[in-house]
C-alpha positions in Angstrom: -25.7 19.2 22.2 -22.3 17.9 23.1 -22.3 15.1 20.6 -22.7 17.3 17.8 -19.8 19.8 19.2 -17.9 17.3 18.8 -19.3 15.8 15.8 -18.9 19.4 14.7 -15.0 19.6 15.8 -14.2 16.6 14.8 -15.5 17.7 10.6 -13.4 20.8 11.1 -10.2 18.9 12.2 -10.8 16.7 9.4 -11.7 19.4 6.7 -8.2 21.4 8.1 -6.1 17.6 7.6 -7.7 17.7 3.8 -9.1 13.9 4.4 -12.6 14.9 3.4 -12.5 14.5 -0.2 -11.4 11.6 -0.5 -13.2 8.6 -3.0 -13.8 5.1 -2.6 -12.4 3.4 -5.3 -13.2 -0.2 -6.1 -11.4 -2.8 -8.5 -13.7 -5.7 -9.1 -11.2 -7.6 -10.7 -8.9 -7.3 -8.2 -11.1 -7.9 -5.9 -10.9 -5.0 -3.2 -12.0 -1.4 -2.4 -9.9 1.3 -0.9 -10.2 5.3 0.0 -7.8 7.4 -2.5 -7.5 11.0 -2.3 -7.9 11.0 -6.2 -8.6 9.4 -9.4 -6.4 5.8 -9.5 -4.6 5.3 -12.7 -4.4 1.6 -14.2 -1.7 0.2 -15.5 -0.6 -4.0 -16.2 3.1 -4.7 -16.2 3.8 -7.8 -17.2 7.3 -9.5 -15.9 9.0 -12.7 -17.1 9.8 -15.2 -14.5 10.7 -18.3 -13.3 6.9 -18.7 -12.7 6.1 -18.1 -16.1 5.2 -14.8 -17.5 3.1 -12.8 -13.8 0.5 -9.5 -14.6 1.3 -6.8 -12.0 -1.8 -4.9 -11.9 -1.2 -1.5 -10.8 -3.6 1.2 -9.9 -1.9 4.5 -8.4 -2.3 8.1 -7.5 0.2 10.8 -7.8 -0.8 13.8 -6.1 0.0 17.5 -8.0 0.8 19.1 -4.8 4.5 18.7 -3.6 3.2 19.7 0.4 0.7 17.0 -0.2 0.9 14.3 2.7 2.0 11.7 0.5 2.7 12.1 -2.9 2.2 8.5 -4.4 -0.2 6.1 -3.5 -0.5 2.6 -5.1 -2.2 -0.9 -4.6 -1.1 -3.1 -6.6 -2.0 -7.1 -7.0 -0.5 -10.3 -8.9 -1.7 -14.2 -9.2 0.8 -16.7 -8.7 0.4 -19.9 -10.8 -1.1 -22.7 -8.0 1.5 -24.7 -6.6 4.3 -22.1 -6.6 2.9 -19.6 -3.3 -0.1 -19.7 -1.1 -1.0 -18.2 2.0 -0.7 -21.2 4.2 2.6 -22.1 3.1 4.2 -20.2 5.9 7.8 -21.4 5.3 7.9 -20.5 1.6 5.9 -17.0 2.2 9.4 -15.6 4.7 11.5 -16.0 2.1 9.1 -14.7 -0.5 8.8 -11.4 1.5 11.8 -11.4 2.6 13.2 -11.3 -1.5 10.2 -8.6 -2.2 11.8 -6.3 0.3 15.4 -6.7 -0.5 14.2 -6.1 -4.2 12.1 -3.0 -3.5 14.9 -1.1 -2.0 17.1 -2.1 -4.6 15.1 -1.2 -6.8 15.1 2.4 -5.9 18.9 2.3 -4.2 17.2 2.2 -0.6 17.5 1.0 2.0 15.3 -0.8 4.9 15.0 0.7 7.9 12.1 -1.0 9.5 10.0 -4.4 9.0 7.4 -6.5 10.8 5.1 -9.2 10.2 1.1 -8.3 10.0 -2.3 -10.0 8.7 -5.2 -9.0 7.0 -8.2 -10.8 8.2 -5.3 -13.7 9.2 -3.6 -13.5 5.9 -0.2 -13.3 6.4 1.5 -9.9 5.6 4.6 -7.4 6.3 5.0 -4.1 7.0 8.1 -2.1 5.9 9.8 1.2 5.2 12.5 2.3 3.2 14.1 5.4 2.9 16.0 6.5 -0.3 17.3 10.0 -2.1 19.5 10.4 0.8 17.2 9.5 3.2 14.7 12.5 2.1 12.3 10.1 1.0 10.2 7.1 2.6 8.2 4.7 0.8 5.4 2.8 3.4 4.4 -1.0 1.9 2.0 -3.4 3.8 1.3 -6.4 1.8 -0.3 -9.5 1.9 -0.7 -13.1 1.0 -4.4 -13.6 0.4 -4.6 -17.6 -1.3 -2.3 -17.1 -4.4 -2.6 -13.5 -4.4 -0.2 -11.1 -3.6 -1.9 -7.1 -2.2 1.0 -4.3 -2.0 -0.3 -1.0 -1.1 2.6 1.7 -0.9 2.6 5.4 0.2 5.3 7.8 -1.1 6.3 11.2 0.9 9.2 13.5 2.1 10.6 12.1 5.6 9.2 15.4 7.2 5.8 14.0 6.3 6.5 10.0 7.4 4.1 10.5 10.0 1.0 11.8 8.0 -2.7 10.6 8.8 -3.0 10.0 5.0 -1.2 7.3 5.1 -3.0 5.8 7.6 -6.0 6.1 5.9 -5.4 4.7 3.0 -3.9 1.7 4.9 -6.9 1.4 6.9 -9.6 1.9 4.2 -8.5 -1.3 2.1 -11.0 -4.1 1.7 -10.9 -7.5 0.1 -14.5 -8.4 -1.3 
């Protein structure tokens, strides 16, 4: 009887967080699965580099609701042409995140304000944060290095809401396959 109390509990603190509804979402070719709290939206951008022309496949969710825990949630993924990054090439891969971090607060006139090293399944990977409009909003990346593969999953939200379990479970949902 206890177990389901809490079992029981445990639904309602759930239900009251609004982390019930959410929906698997799967990209077969990209390769992984994740938990979204809504219908992903596709979209290919396609960048001229020094590599060669890359695909950044996007998939993203903006949420309606500007109370919601986050309101953006993206994975995106990108093949680099053999030869130019891998996932052993641990050297080359610190300078490669370090330039996609600089970049990505650029990008939105940030700046950093925290950033570690993580894995996936012993794929090397960073964490980071940045804050921008004034430091009202954060953006959360992790990403990873999985063979010639580069994972970036991001979470938008207000800096009142940087500490949200949303985030955490879309974070902790994805899944290579």
């Amino acid at each position: 009887m206890y177990i389901i109390l809490q079992l029981f509990s445990s639904v309602l603190f759930l239900s009251g967080l609004g982390l019930t509804n959410w929906q698997q979402f799967e990209s077969y070719e990209g390769k992984f699965r994740v938990l979204t709290p809504g219908s992903m939206t596709e979209k290919v951008d396609s960048s001229h580099t020094d590599l060669g022309d890359l695909a950044y496949h996007v998939f993203y969710y903006q949420s309606e609701k500007r109370d919601a825990d986050n309101l953006f949630y993206m994975v995106s993924y990108c093949d680099y042409p053999t030869n130019s990054i891998h996932s052993d090439s641990t050297e080359v891969l610190e300078e490669f995140f370090q330039a996609t971090i600089e970049t990505a607060a650029q990008s939105v006139d940030g700046k950093v304000i925290y950033s570690t090293d993580i894995d996936y399944n012993d794929y090397p990977g960073k964490f980071w944060r940045i804050e921008y409009l004034k430091g009202d909003v954060i953006i959360k990346t992790k990403a990873f290095i999985i063979g010639t593969r580069y994972y970036s999953l991001q979470t938008i939200m207000f800096k009142n809401k940087s500490l949200n379990p949303s985030t955490d479970k879309f974070f902790d949902s994805f899944r290579i396959f």
